[in-house]
N, C-alpha and C positions, 0 to 999 in steps of 0.2 A: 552462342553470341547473345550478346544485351538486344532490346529491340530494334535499337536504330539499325544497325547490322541487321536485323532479320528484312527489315522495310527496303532496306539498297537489297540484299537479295531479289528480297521480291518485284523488285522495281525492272530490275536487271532481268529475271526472269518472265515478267511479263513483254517485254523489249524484245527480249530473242524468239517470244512466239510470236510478234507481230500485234502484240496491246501494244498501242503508245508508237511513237517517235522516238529521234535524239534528243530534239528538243523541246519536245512536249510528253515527258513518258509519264508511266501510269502507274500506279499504288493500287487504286480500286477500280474497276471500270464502272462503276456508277455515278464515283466522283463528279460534282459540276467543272471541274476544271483538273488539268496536268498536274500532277508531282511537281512542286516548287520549293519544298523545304531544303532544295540543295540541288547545286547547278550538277548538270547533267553527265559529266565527263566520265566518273566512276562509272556508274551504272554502265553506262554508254561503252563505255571497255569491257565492263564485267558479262555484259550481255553476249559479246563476240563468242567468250570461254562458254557460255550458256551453249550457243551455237554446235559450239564443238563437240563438246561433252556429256549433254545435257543435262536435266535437271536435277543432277546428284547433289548431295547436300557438299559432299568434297570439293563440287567446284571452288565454293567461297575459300575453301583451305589452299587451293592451289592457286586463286588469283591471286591472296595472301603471299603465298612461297613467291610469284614471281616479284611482286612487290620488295622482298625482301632483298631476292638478288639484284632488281637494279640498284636498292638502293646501298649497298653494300660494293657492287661494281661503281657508281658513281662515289662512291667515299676513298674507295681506292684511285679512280682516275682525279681526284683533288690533291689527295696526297703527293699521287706522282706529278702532278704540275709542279706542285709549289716549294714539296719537298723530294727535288730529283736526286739528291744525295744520301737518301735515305734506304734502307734495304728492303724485300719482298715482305721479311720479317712485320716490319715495322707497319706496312699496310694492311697485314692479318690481324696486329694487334689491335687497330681503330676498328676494324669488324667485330672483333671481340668485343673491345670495349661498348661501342654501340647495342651491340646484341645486350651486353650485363644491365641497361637499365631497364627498369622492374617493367616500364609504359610498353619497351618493344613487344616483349612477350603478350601482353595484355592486347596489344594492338592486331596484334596477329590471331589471336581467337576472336576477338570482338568483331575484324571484319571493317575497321574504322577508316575513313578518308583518308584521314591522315599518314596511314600506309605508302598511300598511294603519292600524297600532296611531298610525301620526301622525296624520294627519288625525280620526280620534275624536279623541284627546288636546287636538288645539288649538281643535277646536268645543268639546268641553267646556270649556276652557276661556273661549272666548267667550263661550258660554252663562252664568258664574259671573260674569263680569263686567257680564251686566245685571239689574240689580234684579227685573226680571218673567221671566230666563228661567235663572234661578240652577239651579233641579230639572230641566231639562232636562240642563243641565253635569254633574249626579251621575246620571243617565239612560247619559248619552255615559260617561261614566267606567266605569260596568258593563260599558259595553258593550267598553270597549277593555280589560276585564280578560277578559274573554271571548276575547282571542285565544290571548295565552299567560300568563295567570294574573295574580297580585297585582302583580306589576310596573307593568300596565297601571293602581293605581287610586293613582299621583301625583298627576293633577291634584288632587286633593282639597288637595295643600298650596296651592294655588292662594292660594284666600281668606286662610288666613293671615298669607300672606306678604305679600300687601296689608296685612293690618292692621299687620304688622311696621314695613313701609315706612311706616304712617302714608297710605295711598294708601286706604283706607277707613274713614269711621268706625266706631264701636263698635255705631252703631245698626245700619248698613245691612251691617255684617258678621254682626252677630248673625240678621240675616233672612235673608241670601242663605246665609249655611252650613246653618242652618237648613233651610232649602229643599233644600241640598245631601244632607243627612244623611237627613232623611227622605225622599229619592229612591232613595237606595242600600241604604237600610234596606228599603223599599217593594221594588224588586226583590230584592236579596236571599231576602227572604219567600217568593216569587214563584218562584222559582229553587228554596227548600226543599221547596214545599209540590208540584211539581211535579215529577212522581216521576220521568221521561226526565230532567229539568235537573238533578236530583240525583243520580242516577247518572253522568250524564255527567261532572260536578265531582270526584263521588268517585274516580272512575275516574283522571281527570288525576291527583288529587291523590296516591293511591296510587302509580301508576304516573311520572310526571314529576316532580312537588315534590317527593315524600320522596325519589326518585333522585338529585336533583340536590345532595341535602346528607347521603347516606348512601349513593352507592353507585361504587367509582373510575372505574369507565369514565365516570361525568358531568364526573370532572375533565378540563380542558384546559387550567389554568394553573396553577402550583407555587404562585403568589405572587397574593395575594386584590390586590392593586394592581395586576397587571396590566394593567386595564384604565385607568386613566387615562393611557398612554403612549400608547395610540392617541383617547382622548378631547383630548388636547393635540394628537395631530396635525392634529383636523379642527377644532378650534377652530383653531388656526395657519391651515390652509388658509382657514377664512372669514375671519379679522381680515384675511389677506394681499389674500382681496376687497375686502372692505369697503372699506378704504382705497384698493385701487385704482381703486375706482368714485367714490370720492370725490376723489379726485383728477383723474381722466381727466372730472369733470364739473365742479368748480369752484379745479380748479387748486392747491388748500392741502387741509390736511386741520386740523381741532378737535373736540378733545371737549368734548363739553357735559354729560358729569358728572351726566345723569338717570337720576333714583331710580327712573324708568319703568324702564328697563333695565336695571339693578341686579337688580330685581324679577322680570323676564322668566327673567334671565341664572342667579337663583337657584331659578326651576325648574327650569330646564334641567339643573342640579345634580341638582334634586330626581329627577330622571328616571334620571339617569346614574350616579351615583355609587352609590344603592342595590342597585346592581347586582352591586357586588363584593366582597356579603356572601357568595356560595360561591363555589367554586372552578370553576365553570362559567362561563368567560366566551368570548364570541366577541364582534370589533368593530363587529359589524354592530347588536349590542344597541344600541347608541347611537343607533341613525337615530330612533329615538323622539324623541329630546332636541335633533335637531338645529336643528328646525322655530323651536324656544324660541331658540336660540341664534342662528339667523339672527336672528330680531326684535329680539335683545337686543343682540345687537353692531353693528348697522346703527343703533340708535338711541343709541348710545355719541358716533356722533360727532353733529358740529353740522349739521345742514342749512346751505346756502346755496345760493342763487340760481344756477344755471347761468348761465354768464358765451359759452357756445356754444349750438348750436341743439338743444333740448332733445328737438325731437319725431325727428331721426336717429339721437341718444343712446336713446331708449327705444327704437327700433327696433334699436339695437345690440347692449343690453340683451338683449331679445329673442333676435336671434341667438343670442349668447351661452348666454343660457338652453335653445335647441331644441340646440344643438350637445352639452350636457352630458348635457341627455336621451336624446339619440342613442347615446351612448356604447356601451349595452349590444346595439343593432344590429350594432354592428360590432366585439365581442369574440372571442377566440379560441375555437372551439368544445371541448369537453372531449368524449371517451371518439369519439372519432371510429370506430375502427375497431372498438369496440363495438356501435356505431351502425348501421356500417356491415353488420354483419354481419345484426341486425336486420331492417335494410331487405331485405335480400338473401333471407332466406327469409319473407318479409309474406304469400305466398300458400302457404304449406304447411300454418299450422295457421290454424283459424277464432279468431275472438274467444273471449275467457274459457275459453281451451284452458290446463290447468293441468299443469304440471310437476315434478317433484322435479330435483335437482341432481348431479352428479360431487361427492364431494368437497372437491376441488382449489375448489370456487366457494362453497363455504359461507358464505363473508364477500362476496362479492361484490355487495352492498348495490346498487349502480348498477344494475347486470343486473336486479334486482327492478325497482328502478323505473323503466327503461327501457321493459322490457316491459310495465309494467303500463300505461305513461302512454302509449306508441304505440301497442300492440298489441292492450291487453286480455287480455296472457299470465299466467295468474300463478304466479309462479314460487316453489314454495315452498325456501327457503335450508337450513331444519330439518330439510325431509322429514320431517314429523312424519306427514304423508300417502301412502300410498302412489299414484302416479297412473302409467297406462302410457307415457305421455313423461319425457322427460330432456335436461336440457342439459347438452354438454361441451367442456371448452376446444377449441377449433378448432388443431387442430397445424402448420395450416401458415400461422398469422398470428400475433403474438401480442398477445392481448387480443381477440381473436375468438370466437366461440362456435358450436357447431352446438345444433340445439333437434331434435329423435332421435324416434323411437318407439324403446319399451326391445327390443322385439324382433328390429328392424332395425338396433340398433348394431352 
């Protein structure tokens, strides 16, 4: 995993031994203050799996997997709302599809919110799509802003854009937003009047929102567009399924030109594109939108009848699909002989053995969360603390480290 990924590990893990709260958890326990780079909900779930399993490095791969199936069972139960005329086939293929873009794979090793921020997004939306379970949808919407903030409360264009398309009327849109609005108003409330949930908020919001649109180390693109050059690429990447599923199973391809899809295709928009109001962009942001995009480009074209035998085709399908999953099984390891060094001294210090740093490692961000995520070390980079351990660059590897008492350097 990249580091952000190792830091929700470890966030997660200090949570299920009892560092930290829901909504005050803990990265370092020396920290002056909670974990606020990102609202609590992840961890807050990932911690439960901690619970269960313990502190095996697999959990993160398995909270991953279940991410995957909701969000794969929610794309399927979209499809069947909206497209009931359509076959089992058809619903295997948008899993397909979705799996085929390059960010799923990526996402699923890395360990990223955004895993998790899909699958709320697309129940929520399910949810808004049925008359009796519309406040549920604005329930699921809160709750996927709760990973990393306002980003998460798109779905709410949801309904609109039904009525836009004409795909709802005036009556039953007027009830189900309704029901929308005063679900999120309702927590909201909820969230205020509850003094842990309101600090927690304030704390992000202080700390990560106002960063990311007032302070330059948040920037990491010159050009507020740069993110639709890699949102073209992973559209590219599905349409190039799409089509080829549709070919490889009824031999032509057609569009059939529904407003269903249109519809789908222009939340998907809604998801992505608000994205690159600041100068903070990274492409993994989009795995939110992909979920939309798969349902919306798969139902672009026309269904038609398999003209071959359909039930070795969805076992193909299938393959296909475990094969994408796989992907992050078998990616190239990162910070190896960091790693290694780690492992190499595991019985020297006990757990939650805390260190100050050489210098020379001050920025050495990975090193923090290596050790905190394997080890339970923590490593303070600021030395704001004084403790009688130190780590320093190892001189006869490089990118190696020794972990010292100060008196025996």
């Amino acid at each position: 995993m990249f580091m952000d990924g190792m830091i929700y590990a470890s966030v997660a893990q200090n949570l299920a031994q009892g560092v930290g709260t829901f909504w005050a958890p803990i990265y370092q326990p020396s920290a002056a203050a909670a974990y606020s780079e990102q609202l609590p909900l992840f961890t807050g779930m990932e911690s439960l799996l901690f619970m269960l399993l313990g502190p095996t490095p697999w959990v993160e791969r398995c909270f991953m997997a279940l991410a995957w199936i909701a969000a794969a069972w929610g794309m399927v139960a979209l499809h069947r709302k909206w497209w009931p005329e359509r076959s089992t086939e058809s619903a295997i293929w948008v899993v397909a599809v979705w799996s085929s873009a390059p960010l799923i794979a990526w996402g699923m090793g890395n360990h990223v919110q955004e895993m998790w921020m899909a699958p709320f997004s697309l129940w929520a939306v399910v949810a808004m799509s049925h008359r009796s379970w519309a406040w549920l949808g604005g329930i699921l919407t809160v709750a996927t802003a709760l990973f990393k903030g306002p980003q998460g409360l798109f779905p709410l264009a949801w309904l609109p854009i039904l009525a836009c398309f004409g795909l709802c009327s005036a009556t039953s849109f007027r009830y189900q937003f309704t029901q929308v609005v005063l679900a999120v108003l309702g927590c909201a409330v909820l969230l205020v009047v509850w003094d842990d949930a309101f600090e927690a908020l304030a704390r992000n919001a202080s700390n990560r929102l106002v960063r990311t649109f007032t302070q330059e180390r948040a920037v990491t693109a010159s050009n507020r567009a740069w993110l639709i050059g890699p949102l073209f690429g992973q559209l590219g990447s599905m349409l190039v399924a799409a089509a080829l599923g549709l070919w490889l199973r009824a031999r032509r391809i057609r569009f059939g030109g529904d407003v269903r899809a249109y519809a789908v295709l222009v939340l998907g928009l809604a998801a992505s594109l608000p994205l690159t109001v600041t100068h903070e962009q990274r492409d993994f942001y989009l795995i939110t939108s992909l979920g939309f995009f798969a349902v919306g480009l798969v139902s672009l074209f026309r269904e038609m009848p398999s003209e071959r035998r359909p039930r070795v085709q969805q076992i193909l399908w299938l393959v296909a699909v475990a094969g994408s999953v796989s992907l992050p099984l078998r990616q190239i390891q990162r910070d190896e002989v960091l790693r290694a060094s780690l492992e190499a001294q595991a019985s020297d210090f006990p757990a939650r053995t805390p260190f100050n740093v050489d210098p020379s490692l001050r920025l050495n961000h990975e090193l923090a969360a290596y050790a905190m995520r394997y080890r339970l070390w923590e490593v303070n980079l600021a030395n704001t603390q004084q403790h009688p351990n130190l780590v320093v660059p190892d001189s006869r590897s490089n990118g190696a480290v020794r972990f010292v008492v100060k008196s025996s350097r």
